[in-house]
C-alpha positions as CSV (number, residue, x, y, z in Angstrom):
1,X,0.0,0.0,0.0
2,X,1.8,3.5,-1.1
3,X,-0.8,6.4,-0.2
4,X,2.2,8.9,-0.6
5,X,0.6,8.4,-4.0
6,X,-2.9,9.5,-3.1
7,X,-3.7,13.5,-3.2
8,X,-6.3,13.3,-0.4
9,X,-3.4,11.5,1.8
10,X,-0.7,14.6,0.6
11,X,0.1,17.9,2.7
12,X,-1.9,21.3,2.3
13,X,0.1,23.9,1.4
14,X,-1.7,26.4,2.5
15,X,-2.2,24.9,6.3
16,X,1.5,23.6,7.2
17,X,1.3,26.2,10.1
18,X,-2.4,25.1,11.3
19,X,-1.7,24.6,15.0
20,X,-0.5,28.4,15.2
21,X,-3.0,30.1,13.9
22,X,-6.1,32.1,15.6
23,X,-9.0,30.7,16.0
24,X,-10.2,33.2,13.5
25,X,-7.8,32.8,11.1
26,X,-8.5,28.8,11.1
27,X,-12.2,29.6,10.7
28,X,-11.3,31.5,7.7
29,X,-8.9,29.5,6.0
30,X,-11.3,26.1,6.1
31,X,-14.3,27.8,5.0
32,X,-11.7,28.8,1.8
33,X,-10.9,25.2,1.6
34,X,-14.6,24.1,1.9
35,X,-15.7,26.8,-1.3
36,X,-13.4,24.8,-3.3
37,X,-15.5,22.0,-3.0
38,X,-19.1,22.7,-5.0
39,X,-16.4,23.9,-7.8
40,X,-14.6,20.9,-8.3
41,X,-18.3,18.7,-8.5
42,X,-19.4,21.0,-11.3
43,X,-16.5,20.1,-13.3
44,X,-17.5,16.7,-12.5
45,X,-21.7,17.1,-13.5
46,X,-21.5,15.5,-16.6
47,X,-20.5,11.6,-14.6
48,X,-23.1,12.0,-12.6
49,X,-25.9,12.1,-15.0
50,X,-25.2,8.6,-16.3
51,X,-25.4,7.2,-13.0
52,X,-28.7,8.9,-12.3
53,X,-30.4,8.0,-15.3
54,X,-28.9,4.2,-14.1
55,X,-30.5,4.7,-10.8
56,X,-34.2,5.6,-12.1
57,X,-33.9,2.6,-14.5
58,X,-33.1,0.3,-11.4
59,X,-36.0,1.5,-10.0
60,X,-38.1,1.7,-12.9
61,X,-37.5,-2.2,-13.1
62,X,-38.2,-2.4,-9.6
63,X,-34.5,-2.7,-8.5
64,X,-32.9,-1.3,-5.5
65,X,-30.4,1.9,-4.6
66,X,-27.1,0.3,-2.9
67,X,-24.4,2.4,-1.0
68,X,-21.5,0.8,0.8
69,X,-18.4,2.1,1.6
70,X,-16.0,2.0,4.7
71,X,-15.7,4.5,7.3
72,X,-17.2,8.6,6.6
73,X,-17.5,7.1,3.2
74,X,-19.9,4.1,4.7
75,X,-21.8,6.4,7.1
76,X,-22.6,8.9,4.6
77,X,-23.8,6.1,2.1
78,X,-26.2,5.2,5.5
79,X,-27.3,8.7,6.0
80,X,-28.4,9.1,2.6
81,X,-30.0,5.8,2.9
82,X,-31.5,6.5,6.2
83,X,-32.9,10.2,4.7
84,X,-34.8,8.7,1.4
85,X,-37.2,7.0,4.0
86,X,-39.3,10.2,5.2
87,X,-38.2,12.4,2.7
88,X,-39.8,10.6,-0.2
89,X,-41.7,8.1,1.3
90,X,-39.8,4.8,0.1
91,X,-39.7,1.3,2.0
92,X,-36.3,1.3,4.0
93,X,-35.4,-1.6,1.3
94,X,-35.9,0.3,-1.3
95,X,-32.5,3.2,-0.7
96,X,-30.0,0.4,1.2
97,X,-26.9,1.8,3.0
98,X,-23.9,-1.1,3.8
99,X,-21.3,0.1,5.8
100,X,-17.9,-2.1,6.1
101,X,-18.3,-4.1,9.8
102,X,-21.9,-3.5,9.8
103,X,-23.8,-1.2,11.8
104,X,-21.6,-1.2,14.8
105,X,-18.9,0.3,12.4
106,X,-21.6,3.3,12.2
107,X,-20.5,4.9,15.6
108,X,-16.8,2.7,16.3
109,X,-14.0,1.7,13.4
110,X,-14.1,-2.3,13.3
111,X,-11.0,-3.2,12.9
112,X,-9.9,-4.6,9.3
113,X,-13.6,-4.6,8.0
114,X,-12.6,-2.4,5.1
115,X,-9.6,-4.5,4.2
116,X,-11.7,-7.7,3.1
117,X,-12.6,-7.9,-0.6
118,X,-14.7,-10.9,0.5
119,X,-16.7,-9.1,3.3
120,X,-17.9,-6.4,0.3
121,X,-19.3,-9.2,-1.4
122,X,-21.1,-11.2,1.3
123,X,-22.7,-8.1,2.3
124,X,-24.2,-8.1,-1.9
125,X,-25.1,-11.5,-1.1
126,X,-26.8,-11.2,1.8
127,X,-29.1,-9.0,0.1
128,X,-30.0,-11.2,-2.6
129,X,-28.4,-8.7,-5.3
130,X,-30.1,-8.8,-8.5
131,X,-29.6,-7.4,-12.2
132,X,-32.0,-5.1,-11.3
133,X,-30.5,-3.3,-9.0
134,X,-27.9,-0.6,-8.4
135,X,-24.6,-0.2,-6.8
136,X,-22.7,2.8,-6.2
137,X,-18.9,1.8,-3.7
138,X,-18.1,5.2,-2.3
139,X,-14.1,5.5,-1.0
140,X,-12.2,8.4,-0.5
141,X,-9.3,6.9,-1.2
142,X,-10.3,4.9,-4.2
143,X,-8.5,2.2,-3.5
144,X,-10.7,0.2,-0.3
145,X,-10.8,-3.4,-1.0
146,X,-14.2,-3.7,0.6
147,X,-15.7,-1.4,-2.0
148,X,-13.4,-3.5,-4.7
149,X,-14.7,-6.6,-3.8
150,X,-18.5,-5.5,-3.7
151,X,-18.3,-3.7,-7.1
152,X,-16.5,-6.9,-8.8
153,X,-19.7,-9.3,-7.4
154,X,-22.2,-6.7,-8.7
155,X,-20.4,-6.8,-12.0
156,X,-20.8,-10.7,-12.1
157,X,-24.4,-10.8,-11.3
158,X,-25.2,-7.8,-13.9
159,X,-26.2,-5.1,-11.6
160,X,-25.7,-1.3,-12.7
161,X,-22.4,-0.1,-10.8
162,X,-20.9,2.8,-10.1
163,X,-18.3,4.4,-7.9
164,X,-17.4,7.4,-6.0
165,X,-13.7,8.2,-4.8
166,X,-11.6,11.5,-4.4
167,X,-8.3,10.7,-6.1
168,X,-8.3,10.1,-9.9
169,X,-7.1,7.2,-11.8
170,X,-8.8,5.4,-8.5
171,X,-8.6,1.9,-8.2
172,X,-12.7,1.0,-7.3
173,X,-12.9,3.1,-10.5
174,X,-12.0,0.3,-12.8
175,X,-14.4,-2.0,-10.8
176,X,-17.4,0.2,-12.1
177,X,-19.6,1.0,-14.9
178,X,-20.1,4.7,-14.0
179,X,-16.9,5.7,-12.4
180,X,-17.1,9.3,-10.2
181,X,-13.9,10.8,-9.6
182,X,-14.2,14.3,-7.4
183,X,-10.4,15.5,-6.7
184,X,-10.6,18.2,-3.9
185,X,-7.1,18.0,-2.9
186,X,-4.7,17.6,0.2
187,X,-7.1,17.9,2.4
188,X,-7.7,20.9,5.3
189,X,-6.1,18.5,8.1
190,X,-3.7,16.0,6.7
191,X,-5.3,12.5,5.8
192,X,-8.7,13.6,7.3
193,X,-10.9,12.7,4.5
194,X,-14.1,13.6,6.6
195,X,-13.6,17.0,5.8
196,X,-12.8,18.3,1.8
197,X,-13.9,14.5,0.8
198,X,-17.1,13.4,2.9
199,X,-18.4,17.1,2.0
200,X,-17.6,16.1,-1.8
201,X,-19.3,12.9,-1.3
202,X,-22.0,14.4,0.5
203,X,-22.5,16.7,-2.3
204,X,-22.6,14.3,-4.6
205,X,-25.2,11.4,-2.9
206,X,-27.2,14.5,-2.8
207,X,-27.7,15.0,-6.4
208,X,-28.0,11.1,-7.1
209,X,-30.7,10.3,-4.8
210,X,-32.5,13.8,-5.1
211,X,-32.4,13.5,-8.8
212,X,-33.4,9.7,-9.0
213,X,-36.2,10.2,-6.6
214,X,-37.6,13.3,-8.9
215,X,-37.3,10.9,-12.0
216,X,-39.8,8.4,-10.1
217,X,-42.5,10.8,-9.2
218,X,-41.7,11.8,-5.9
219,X,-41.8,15.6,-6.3
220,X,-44.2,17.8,-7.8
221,X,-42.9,21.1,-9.0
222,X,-40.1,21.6,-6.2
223,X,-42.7,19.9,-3.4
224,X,-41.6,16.4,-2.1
225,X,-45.2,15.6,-2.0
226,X,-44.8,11.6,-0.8
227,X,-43.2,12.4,2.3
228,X,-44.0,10.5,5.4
229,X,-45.8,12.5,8.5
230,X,-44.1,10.9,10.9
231,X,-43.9,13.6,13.7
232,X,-45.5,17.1,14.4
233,X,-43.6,19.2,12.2
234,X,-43.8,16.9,9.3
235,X,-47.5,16.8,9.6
236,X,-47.9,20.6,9.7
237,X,-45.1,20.6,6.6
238,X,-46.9,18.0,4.8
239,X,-50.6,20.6,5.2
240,X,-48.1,23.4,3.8
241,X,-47.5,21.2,0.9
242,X,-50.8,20.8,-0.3
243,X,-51.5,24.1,0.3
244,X,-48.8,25.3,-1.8
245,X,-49.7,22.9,-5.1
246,X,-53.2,23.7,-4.7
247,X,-53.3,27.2,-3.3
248,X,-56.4,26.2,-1.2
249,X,-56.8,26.8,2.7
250,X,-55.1,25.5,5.7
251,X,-58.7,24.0,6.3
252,X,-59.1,22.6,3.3
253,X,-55.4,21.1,3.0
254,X,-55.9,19.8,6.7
255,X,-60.0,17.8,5.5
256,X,-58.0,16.6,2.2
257,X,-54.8,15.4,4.3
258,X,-57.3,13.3,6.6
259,X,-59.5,12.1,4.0
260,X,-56.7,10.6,2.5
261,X,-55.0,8.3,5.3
262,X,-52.8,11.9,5.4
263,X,-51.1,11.0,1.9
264,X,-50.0,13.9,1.0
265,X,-49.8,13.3,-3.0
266,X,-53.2,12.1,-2.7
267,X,-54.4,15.6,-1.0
268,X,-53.0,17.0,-4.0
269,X,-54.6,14.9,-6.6
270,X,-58.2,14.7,-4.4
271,X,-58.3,18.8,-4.1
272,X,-57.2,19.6,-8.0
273,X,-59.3,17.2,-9.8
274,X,-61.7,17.4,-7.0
275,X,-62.3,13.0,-6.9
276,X,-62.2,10.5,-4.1
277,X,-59.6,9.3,-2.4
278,X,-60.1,6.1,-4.5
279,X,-60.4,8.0,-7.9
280,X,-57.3,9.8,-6.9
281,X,-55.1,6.2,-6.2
282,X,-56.9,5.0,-9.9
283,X,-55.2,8.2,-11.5
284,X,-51.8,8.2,-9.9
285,X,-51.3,4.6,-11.1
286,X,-52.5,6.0,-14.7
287,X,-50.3,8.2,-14.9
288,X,-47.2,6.4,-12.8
289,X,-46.9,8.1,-9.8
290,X,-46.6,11.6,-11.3
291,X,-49.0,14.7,-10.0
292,X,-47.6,16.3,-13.8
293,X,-49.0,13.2,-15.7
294,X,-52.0,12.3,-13.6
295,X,-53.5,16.3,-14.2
């Protein structure tokens, strides 16, 4: 293993003196390191779009959304995972989120997990991977076995893969389909690839799932109109909705939200083409889940 060779492993420049500067001063010269960041996906927009097109097809075909990754890398793949669940209303089987050393590794590093090819792929096992389905192996370094193994299993079962690292020429990138290569640079603190990298890959799950879930009827205009009211505020959220892709009352958007087992697409639909709840269901599966199609 050489990561002398890998830019997010290299020295800043700019931060060689970090442990004497102000507080002020450190403030200032890591938000200059963070701006860099949204800059360096731009340049990078154009692999993306493949592997969002790949991910609505998955789920067009009624495949799933796979993450994994190792450390930062892993737990943001699980956030993102975690977040599709309210936000647009999907089963928890629907966005997956695997994490090298399972979900203990979430909260404490487990030892050597990321350095088994062979763990990567069990974990694709395990979940019955299909053709159908999508894989995207997220590493910082580019180079984490765990991802490598995973990505070479999807590959031999025929699922869509993809890959997401911060150095170029990365290794996991020859293992995928789609490869995603976001080079921030040395990072703000030496080796810390939380920081430039986990914001890049943040960034970037962002788009992917965002986009995918847009591409499958889950948002109407800019409304997420199939999340899940789970709480207080996301009930009074969800009456906002409707009110704001109907224009009608907070009375009106609060009798549609209850007629309809509090769905909030199905508010929507009930109040604009002024039907039953069950007319409204009949039309959304006419026009595939889409508000735009079903009007």
């Amino acid at each position: 293993m050489n990561l002398g060779n890998l830019i997010t492993e290299k020295r800043n420049q700019a931060t060689m003196n970090l442990d004497e500067l102000s507080i002020s001063e450190a403030l200032q010269l890591m938000n200059q390191e963070d701006q860099k960041v949204a800059k360096i996906v731009e340049q990078k927009l154009s692999t993306i779009e493949p592997v969002v097109k790949a991910t609505i097809e998955a789920f067009n075909q009624g495949g799933r959304l796979i993450y994994l990754g190792a450390g930062t890398s892993g737990r943001l793949g699980v956030l993102d995972a975690a977040e599709c669940v309210p936000t647009f209303g999907v089963s928890s089987d629907m966005v997956i989120g695997l994490i090298a050393g399972g979900e203990q590794a979430m909260t404490v590093a487990v030892e050597g997990a990321e350095d088994s090819q062979e763990l990567g792929r069990q974990d694709l096992i395990d979940l019955q991977l299909s053709n159908k389905d999508m894989v995207i192996g997220i590493a910082a370094s580019g180079r984490t076995p765990y991802v490598i193994g995973a990505l070479t299993y999807a590959q031999e079962v025929g699922a869509s893969t993809a890959s997401l690292s911060c150095n170029g020429n990365a290794a996991i990138s020859k293992h995928a389909k789609y490869p995603i290569e976001i080079e921030v640079g040395p990072e703000f603190l030496t080796g810390s690839t939380r920081l430039k990298s986990g914001t890049a890959q943040k960034l970037v799950l962002n788009m992917i799932s965002t986009l995918s879930m847009i591409g499958i009827g889950k948002v109407y205009k800019n409304l997420m109109v199939d999340v899940k009211a789970t709480n207080e505020k996301l009930v009074e959220r969800s009456k906002r909705i409707i009110m704001e892709a109907t224009e009608c009352t907070y009375e009106a958007a609060t009798q549609a939200f209850e007629a309809s087992g509090k769905n909030v697409k199905l508010s929507i639909v009930m109040i604009l083409t002024g039907c039953s709840k069950e007319e409204a269901q009949e039309k959304l599966v006419q026009g595939k889940g889409f508000i735009k199609n079903t009007l």
